[in-house]
N, C-alpha and C positions, 0 to 999 in steps of 0.2 A: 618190254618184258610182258608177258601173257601172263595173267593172273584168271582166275575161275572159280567160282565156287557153285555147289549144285544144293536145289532146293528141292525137296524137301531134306534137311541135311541128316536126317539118319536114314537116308538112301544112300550108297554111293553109285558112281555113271557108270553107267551099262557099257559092254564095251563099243556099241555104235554111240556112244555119247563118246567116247574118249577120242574114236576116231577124228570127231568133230574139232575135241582140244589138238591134238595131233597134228591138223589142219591149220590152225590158226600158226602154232608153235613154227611150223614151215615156214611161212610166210613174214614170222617175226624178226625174222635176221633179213628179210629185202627189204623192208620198209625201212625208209628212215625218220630217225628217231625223232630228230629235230624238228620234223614237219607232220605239224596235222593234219592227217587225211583227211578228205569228205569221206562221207561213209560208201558212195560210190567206188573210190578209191581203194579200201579196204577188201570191199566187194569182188573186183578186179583180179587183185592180189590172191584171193582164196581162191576165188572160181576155180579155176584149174585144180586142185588140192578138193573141193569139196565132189567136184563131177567124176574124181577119180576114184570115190567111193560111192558112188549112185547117187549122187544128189543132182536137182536140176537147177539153175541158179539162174536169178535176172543177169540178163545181158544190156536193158537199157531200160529208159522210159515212156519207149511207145507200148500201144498194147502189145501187142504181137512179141515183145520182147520180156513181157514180166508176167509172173508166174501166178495164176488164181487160183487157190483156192475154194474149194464152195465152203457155202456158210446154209443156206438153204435150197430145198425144192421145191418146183412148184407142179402141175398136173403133169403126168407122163415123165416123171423124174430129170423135169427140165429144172437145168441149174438157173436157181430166179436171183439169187445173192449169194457174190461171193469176195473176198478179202484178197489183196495183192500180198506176196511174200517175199524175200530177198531169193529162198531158196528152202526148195522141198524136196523132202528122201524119196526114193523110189517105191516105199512101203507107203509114205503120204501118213507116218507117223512124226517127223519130226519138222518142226520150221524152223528156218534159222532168221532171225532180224539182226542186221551188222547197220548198228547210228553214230554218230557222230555227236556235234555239238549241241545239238536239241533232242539228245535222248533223255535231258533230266530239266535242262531249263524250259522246254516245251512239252513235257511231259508226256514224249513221245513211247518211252517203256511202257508206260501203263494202257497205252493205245493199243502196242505188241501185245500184249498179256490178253487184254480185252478180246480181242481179234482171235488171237490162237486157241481160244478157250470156247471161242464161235467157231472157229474151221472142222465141217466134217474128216471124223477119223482123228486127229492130228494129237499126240499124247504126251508129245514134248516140247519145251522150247527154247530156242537157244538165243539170250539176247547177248551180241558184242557190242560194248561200252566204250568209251576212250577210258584211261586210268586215270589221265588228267589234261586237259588241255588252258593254253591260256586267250585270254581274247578280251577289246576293249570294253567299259562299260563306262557311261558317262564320261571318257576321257581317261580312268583309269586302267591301268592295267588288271586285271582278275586271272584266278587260278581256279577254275573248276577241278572235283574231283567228282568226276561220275560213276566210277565202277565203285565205289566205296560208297555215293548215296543211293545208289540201285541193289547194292546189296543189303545196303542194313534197311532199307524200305521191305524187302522181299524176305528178310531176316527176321520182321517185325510182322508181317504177313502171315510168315507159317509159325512163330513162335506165340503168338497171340491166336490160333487157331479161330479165329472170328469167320472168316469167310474162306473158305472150302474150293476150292480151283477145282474142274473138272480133268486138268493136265495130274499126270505122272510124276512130273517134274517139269523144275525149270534149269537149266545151266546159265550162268551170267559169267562172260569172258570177258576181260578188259585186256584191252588193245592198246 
């Protein structure tokens, strides 16, 4: 089931943000449920559904297959730093980040945030979460719930107004 919710929450998603949920929603009845995707896998799934609305999307992990963003320039408006992205809009306002199992125990969301808040132009962004996955620890079995700690971190973010994002918003979808 796709779950979502959009940050700053007395915002609601624009409707090229909803296209984005729209996207995910397609691709939630191919996936099966049983099994948890790499974020690769998820990746996969959407492309087709994300390109079909202008978006450009990785295709792999060489260079030539993933998507850069600038972050700065340097003389002669040569790109000097720039950020890798899952997948960026044709306008090169919205990024999409789709993770996996290390979106909250390797604290790879806040990496997203960090990065998109760096990428020239870029005014939204779209992190996809698992809702919950399960996986060994010490020998026990564990139950992560990621879209639910990404949200109330990001819920705790804008409701504590302490630090000021230079983004429009955020969407957080759980997959």
């Amino acid at each position: 089931m796709i779950n979502f919710q959009f940050f700053p929450r007395s915002h609601g998603v624009t409707p090229r943000i909803r296209e984005i949920i729209e996207c995910f929603k397609a691709v939630d009845n191919e996936k099966d449920a049983s099994v948890h995707l790499k974020s690769n896998d998820m990746l996969a799934l959407v492309r087709p559904h994300l390109e079909q609305i202008g978006f450009t999307v990785e295709t792999g992990k060489a260079k030539d297959e993933q998507i850069f963003v600038p972050v700065l320039f340097s003389e002669n408006d040569e790109v000097d730093k720039s950020f890798a992205a899952d997948a960026l809009s044709d306008d090169h306002k919205i990024v999409i980040e789709v993770e996996a199992g290390r979106a909250v125990r390797n604290n790879q969301f806040l990496k997203d945030i960090f990065q998109a808040c760096m990428m020239y132009e870029v005014e939204y962004l779209v992190i996809a979460v698992l809702n919950e996955y399960s996986f060994m620890n010490s020998g026990k079995q564990q139950v992560a719930y990621d879209y639910q700690a990404v949200k109330t971190f990001l819920e705790t973010l804008y409701v504590s107004n302490r630090l000021q994002l230079p983004l429009k918003g955020i969407l957080l979808i759980g997959y």
